[in-house]
C-alpha positions as CSV (number, residue, x, y, z in Angstrom):
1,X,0.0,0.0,0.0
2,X,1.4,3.5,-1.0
3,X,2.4,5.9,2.6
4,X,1.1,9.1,3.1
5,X,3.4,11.9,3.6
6,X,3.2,11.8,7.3
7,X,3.6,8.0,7.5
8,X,6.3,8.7,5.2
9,X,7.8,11.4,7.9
10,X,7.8,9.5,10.2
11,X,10.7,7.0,8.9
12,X,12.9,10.4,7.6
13,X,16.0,11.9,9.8
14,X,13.5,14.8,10.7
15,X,16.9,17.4,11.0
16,X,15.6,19.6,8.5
17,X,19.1,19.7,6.7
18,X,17.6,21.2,3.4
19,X,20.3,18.4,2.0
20,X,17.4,17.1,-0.4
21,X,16.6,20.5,-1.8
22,X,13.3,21.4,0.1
23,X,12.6,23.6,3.1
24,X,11.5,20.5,5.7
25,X,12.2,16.9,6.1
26,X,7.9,17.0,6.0
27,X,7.9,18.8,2.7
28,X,10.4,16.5,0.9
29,X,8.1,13.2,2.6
30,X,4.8,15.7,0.8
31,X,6.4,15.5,-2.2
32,X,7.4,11.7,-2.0
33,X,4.3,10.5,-1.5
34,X,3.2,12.1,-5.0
35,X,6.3,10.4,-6.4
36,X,7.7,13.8,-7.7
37,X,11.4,12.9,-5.9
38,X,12.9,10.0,-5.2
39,X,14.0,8.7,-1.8
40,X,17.6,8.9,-3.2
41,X,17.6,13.2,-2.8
42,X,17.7,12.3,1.0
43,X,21.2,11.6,2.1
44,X,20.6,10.8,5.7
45,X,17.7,8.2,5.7
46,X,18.3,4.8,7.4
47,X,18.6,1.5,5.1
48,X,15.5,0.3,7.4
49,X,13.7,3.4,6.0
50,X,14.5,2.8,2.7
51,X,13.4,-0.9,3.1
52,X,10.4,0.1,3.7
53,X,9.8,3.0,2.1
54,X,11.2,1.1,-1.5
55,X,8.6,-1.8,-1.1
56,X,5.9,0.9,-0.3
57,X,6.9,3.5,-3.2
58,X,7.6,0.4,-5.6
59,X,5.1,0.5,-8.5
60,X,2.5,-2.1,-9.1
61,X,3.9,-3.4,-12.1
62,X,7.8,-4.6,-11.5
63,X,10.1,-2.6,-13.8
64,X,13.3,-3.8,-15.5
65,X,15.6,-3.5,-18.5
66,X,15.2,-6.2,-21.2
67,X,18.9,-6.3,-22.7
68,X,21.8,-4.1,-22.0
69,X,23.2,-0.8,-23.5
70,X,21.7,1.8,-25.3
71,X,19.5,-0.3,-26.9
72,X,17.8,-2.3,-23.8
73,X,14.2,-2.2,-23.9
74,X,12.7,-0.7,-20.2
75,X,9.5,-2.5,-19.5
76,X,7.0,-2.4,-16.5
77,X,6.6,0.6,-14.5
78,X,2.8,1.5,-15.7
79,X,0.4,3.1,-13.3
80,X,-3.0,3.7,-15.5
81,X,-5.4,1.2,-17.2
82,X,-5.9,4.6,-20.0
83,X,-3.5,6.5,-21.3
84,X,-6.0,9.8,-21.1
85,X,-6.0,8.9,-17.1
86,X,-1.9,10.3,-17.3
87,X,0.1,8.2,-20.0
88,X,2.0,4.8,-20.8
89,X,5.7,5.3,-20.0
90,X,7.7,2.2,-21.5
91,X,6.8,1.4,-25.1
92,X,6.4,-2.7,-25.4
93,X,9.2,-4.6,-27.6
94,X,8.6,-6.0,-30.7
95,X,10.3,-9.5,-31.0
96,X,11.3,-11.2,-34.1
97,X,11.1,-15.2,-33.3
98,X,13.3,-17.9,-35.1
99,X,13.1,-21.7,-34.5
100,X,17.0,-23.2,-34.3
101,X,16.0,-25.6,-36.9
102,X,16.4,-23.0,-39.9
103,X,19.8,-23.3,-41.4
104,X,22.5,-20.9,-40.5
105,X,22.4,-18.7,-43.5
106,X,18.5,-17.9,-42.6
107,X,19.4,-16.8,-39.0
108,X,22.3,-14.8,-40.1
109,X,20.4,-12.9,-42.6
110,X,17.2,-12.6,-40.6
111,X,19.2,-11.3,-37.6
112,X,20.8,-8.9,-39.7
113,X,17.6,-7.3,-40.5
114,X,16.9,-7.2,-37.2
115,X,19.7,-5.2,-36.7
116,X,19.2,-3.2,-39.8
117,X,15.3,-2.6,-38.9
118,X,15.8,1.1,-37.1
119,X,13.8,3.9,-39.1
120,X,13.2,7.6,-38.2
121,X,9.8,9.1,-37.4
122,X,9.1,12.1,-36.1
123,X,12.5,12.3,-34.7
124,X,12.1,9.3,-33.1
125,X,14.5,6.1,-33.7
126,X,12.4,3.5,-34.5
127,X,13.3,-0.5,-34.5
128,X,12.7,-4.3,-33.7
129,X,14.0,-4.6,-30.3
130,X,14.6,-8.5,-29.7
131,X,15.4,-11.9,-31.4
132,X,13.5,-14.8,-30.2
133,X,15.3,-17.8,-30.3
134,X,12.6,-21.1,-30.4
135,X,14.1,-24.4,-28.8
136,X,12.6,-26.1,-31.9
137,X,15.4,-29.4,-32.9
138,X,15.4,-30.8,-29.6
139,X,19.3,-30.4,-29.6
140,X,21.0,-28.8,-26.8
141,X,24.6,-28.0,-29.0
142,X,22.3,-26.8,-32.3
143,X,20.6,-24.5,-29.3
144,X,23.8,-23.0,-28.2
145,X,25.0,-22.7,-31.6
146,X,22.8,-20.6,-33.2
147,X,22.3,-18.4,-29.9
148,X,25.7,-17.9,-30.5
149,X,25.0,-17.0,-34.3
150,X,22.4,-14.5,-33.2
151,X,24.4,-12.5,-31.1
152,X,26.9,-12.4,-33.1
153,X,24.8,-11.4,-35.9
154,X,22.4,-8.8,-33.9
155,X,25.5,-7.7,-31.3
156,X,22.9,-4.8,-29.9
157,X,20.0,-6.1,-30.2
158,X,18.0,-8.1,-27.3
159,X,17.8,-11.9,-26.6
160,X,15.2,-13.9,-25.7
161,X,15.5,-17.5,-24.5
162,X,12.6,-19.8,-25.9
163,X,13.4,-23.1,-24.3
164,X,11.4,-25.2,-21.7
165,X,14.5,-27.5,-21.6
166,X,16.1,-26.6,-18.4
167,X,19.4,-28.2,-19.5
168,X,19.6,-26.6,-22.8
169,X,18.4,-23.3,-21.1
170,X,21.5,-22.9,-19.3
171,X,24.0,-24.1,-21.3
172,X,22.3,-21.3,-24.0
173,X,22.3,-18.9,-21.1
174,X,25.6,-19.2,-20.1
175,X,26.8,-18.7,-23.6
176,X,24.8,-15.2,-23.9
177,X,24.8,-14.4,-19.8
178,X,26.4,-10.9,-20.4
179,X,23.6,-9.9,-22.7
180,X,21.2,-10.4,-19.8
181,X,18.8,-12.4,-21.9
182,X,14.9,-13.2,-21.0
183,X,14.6,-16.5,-20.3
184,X,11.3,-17.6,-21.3
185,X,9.4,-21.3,-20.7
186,X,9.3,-21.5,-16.8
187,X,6.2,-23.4,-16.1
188,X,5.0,-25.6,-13.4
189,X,6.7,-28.9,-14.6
190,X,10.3,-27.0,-14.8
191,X,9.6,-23.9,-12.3
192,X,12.3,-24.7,-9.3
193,X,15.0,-25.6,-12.3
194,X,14.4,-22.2,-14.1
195,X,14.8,-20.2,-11.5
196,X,17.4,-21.1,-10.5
197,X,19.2,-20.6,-14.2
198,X,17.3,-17.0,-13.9
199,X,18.7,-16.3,-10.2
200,X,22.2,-17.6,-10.7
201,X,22.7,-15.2,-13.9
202,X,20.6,-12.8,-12.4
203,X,18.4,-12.6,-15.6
204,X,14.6,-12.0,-15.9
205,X,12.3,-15.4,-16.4
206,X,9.5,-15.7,-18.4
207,X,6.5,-17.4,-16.6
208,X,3.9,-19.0,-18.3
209,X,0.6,-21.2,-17.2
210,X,-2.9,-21.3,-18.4
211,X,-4.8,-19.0,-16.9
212,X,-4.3,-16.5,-14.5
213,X,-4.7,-18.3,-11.1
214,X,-2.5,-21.1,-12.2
215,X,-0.2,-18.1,-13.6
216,X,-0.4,-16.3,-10.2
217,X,0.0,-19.5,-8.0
218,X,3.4,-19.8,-10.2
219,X,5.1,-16.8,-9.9
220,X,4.6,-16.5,-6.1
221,X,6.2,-19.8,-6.2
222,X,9.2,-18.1,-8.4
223,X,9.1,-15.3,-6.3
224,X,10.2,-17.3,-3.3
225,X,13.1,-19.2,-5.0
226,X,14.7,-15.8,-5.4
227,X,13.5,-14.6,-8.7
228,X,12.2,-10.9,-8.6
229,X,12.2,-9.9,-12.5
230,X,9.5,-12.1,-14.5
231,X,7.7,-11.4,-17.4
232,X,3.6,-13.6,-17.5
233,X,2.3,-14.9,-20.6
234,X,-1.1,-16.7,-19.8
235,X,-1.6,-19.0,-22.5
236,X,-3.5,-15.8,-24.3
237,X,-3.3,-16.4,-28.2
238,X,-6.2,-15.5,-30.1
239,X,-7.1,-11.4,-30.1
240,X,-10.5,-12.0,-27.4
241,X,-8.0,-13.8,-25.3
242,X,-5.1,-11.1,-25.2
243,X,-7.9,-8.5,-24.6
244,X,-9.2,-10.3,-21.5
245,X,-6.3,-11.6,-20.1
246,X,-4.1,-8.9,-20.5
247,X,-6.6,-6.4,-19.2
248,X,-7.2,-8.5,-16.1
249,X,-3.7,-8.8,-15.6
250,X,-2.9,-5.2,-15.4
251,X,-6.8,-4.1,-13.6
252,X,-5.4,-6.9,-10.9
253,X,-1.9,-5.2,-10.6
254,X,-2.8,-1.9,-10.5
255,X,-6.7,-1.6,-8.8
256,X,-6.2,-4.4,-6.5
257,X,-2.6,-4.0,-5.8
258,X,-2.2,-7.9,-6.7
259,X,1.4,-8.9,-6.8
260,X,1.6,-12.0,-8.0
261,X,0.9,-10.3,-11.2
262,X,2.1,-7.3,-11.1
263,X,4.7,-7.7,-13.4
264,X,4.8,-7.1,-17.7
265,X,3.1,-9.3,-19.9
266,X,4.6,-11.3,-23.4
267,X,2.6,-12.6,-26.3
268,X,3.6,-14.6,-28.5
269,X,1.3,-14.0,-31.7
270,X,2.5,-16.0,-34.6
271,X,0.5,-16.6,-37.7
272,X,1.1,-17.7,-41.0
273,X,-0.7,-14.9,-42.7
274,X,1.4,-11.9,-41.7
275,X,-1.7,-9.5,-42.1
276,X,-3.5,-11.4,-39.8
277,X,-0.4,-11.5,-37.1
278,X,0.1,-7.6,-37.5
279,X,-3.8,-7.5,-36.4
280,X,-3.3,-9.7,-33.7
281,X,0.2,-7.8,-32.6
282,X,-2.0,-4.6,-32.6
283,X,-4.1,-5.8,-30.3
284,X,-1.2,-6.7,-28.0
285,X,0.6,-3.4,-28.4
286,X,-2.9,-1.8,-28.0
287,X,-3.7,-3.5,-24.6
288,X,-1.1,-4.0,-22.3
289,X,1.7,-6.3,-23.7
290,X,5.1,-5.6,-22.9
291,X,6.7,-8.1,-25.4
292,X,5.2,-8.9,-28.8
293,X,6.9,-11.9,-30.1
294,X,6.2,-11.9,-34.4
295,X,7.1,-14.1,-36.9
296,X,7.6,-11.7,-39.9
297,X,9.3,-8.1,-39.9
298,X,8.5,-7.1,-43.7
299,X,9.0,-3.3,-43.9
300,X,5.4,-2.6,-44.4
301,X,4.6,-4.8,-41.0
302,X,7.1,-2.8,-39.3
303,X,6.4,0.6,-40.1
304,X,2.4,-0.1,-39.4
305,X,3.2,-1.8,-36.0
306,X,6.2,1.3,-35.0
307,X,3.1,4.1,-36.0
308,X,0.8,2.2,-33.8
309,X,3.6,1.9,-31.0
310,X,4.5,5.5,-31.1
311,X,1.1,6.9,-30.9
312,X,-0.3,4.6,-27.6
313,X,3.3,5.6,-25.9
314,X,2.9,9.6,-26.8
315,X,1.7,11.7,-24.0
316,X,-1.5,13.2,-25.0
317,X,-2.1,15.9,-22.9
318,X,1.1,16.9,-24.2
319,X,1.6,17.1,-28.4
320,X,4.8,16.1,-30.0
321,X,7.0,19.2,-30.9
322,X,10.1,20.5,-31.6
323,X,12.2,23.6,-30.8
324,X,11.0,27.0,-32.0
325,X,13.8,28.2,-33.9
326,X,15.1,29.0,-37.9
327,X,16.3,25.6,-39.4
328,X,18.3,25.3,-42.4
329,X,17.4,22.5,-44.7
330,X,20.5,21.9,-46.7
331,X,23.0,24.5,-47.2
332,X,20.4,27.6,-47.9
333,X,21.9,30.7,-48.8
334,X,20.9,34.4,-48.2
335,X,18.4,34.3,-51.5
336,X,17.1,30.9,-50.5
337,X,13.0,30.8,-49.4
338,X,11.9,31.0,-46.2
339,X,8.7,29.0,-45.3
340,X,7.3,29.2,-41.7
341,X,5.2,26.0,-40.2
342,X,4.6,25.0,-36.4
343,X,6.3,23.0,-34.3
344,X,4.2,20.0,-33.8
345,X,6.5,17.1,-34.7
346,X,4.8,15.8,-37.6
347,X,4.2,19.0,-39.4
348,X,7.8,19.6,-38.8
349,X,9.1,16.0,-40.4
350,X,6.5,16.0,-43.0
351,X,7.8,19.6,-43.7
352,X,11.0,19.1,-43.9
353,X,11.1,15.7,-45.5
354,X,9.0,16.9,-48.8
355,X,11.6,20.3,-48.5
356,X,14.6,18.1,-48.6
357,X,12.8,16.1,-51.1
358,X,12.8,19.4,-53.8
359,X,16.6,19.7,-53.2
360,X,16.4,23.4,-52.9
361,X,18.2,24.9,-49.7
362,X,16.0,26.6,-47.3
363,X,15.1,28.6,-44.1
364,X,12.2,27.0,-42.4
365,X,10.6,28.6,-39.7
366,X,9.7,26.6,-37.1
367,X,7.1,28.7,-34.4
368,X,6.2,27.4,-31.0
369,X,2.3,27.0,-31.0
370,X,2.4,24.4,-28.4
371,X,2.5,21.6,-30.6
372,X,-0.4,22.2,-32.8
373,X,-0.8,21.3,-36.4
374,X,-1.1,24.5,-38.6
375,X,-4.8,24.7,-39.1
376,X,-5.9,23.7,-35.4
377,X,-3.1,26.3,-34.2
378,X,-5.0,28.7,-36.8
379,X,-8.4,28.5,-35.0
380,X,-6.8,28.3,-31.4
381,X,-5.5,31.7,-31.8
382,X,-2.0,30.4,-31.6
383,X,-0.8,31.0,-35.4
384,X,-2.1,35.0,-36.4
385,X,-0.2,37.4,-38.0
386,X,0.5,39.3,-34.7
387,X,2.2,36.6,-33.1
388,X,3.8,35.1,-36.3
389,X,5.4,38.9,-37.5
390,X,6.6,38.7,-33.4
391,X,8.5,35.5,-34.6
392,X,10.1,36.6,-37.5
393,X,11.3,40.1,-35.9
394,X,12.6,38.3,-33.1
395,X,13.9,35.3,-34.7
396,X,16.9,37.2,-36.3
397,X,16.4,35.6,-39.4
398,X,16.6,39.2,-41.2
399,X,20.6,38.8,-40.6
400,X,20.3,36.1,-42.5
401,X,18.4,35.9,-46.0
402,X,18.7,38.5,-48.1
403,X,15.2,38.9,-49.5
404,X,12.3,40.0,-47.1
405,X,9.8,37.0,-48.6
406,X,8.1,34.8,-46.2
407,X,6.0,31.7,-47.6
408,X,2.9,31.0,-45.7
409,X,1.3,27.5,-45.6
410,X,-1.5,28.0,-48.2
411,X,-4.0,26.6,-45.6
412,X,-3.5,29.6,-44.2
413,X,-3.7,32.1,-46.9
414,X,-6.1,34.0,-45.0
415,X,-3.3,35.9,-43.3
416,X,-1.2,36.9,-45.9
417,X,-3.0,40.0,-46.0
418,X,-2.6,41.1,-42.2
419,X,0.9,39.7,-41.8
420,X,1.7,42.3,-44.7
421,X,0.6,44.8,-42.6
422,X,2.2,43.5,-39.9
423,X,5.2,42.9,-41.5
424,X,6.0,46.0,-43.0
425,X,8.0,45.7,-46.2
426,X,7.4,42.0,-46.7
427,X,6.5,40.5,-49.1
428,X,3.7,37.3,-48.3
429,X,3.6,34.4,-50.1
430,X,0.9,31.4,-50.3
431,X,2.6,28.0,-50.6
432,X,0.9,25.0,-50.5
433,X,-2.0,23.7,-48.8
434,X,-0.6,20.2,-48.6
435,X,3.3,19.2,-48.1
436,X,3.0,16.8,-50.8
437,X,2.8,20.1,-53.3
438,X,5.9,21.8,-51.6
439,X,8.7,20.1,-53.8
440,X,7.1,21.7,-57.4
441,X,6.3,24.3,-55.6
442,X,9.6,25.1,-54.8
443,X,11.5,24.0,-57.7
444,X,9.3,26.1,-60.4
445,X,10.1,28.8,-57.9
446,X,14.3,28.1,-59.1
């Protein structure tokens, strides 16, 4: 159960050394309680304090790093059922499975592209974040050897174990241990062997059981052989089945405070017809899962499952934007255009992609309207002539073109009339109404 900030109090030093940055050992506990410091800031508490102050303040769902480096994938940590209610912190990983029994050229190449997978959006790196190796021949040295293979092949990319085999488990953990791989296939035949592979390398096990009582009756068993970082999969495979068990899984964790399964869920979705697994890894990503397992990462899958990813994880009480500043697309000179847009992500990347596309250097103005989209900053009052002739005086971009010309997006052509007025000794242009239009706009402008 979370403290309160007086219960919280009670376990601080109480000396009021301002150490922690606030006035008042009861002001920092205030502001612990809302979890808007960490216990850390406080240099004097007791380790019994932070005993029990760490198992109150630890969140419902257990948190941990899937892989190491840059790259590692942070799962857990999620304390809504809706992202409206505040937002989803740690964006699920999507998995790319391979059975051991392909041949080695196949797992080279498909590794590969799983290294190769990263794309850009909205100024965001995009990629597949894990290989998922299947225990498929039944042979323990074949296991190890293409585990081997894969990180070798995919050296930054995260492993996952797929092997109920306790034997082969650890002679394929032992081979990949420094990667700190997920271990996946603990069930209740296997449990006490596969923790202790999992506690000995200090890696996180993948629990699985049908159903959610025989899934929760199994990892408080885990739990007690000295396993804390598990990931559940509850026998969920059809869409139906991921909705309800996944949304019972995290209602129990987070309304009900029930630990046995408060920790991240997998789902392994595999299908033949890749349009029918991207559906069913939708649904995944969509509700809950924090590990999608897929058999297929053709471009067009990717890019469809990333998009989807991207928006659930964006905050959105707060818009995706960039800086407010002049940007130079290419090497523009003093006599290159100027086009102004706003700074919500997406206009800004569509923008400047279809700018780049045209090949013809160019100041792009970039105004802070809070993240909104041209035309809904338009009708907020955010994007007038007023405030965008305020931009451009203050932007100092006058020091650096030579022309006084500024192109307005053309769904906006409304204001070219006030922002000459505004603007005085400007001329205003009407560009485009859609991005699509800007490279021949543009180049007939050469």
């Amino acid at each position: 159960m979370a403290l309160s900030g007086v219960e919280i109090f009670k376990l601080l030093p109480k000396t009021n050394c301002k150490k922690c940055g606030f006035p008042t050992c009861l002001a920092f506990a205030m502001k612990l309680a809302q979890a808007g410091v960490e216990l850390e800031k406080c240099p004097d508490v007791s380790e019994e304090a932070k005993r029990v102050l760490g198992e109150a303040s630890a969140p419902p769902i257990r948190t941990f790093a899937l892989g190491i480096g840059e790259k590692a994938v942070k799962m857990g940590g999620e304390t809504v059922l809706f992202r409206h209610d505040k937002k989803f912190f740690n964006p699920c990983a999507l998995a790319l499975n391979l059975k051991d029994t392909l041949s080695d050229d196949e797992i080279a190449k498909l590794a590969s592209e799983v290294s190769g997978s990263e794309m850009e959006r909205v100024g965001q790196k995009l990629r597949v974040d894990a290989v998922s190796i299947e225990y498929a021949s039944n042979d323990s040295r074949r296991y190890e050897a293409v585990v081997k293979l894969v990180a070798e092949k995919a050296p930054f990319t995260a492993i996952i174990l797929v092997c109920k085999d306790a034997a082969a488990a650890e002679t394929a953990v032992k081979a990949v241990a420094s990667r700190k791989p997920l271990l996946y296939g603990a069930a209740s035949d296997n449990a006490d062997a596969m923790a202790a592979i999992a506690k000995a390398h200090k890696i996180p096990l993948g629990v699985c059981a049908e159903g959610l009582e025989a899934l929760s009756s199994l990892t408080e068993k885990i739990k007690s052989l000295g396993v804390d970082d598990m990931v559940l999969d509850s026998g969920a495979k059809t869409a139906k089945e991921i909705i309800e068990n996944n949304t019972q899984i995290r209602r129990s964790a987070l309304k009900k405070n029930f630990k046995p399964l408060g920790y991240p869920i997998i789902n392994f979705v595999l299908r033949a017809d890749p349009a029918v697994e991207s559906a069913i890894a939708s649904v995944a990503i969509a509700k809950y899962s924090s590990i999608v397992v897929i058999s297929s990462i053709e471009k067009w899958k990717n890019l469809a499952l990333f998009t989807l990813r991207q928006n659930i994880y964006t905050d959105p009480q707060v818009p995706m934007q960039v800086e407010q500043k002049i940007y130079k697309v290419g090497e523009p000179a003093p006599e290159s255009p100027l086009l102004i847009t706003t700074n919500f992500s997406l206009t800004y990347f569509i923008v400047s992609g279809e700018v780049e596309n045209s090949k013809v250097p160019t100041w792009l103005a970039v105004m802070d309207c809070e993240g909104l989209s041209v035309l809904t900053a338009w009708a907020a009052g955010k994007f007038t002539a007023a405030k965008i002739s305020q931009f451009i005086k203050e932007s100092g971009v006058e020091g650096q073109i030579g022309h006084k010309e500024l192109i307005i997006p053309g769904q906006v052509a409304i204001l070219s009339g006030a922002l000459e007025d505004k603007l005085e000794g400007w001329k205003i242009t009407v560009g485009p109404r859609e991005a699509n239009s800007i490279p021949t706009f543009l180049k007939q402008r050469k």
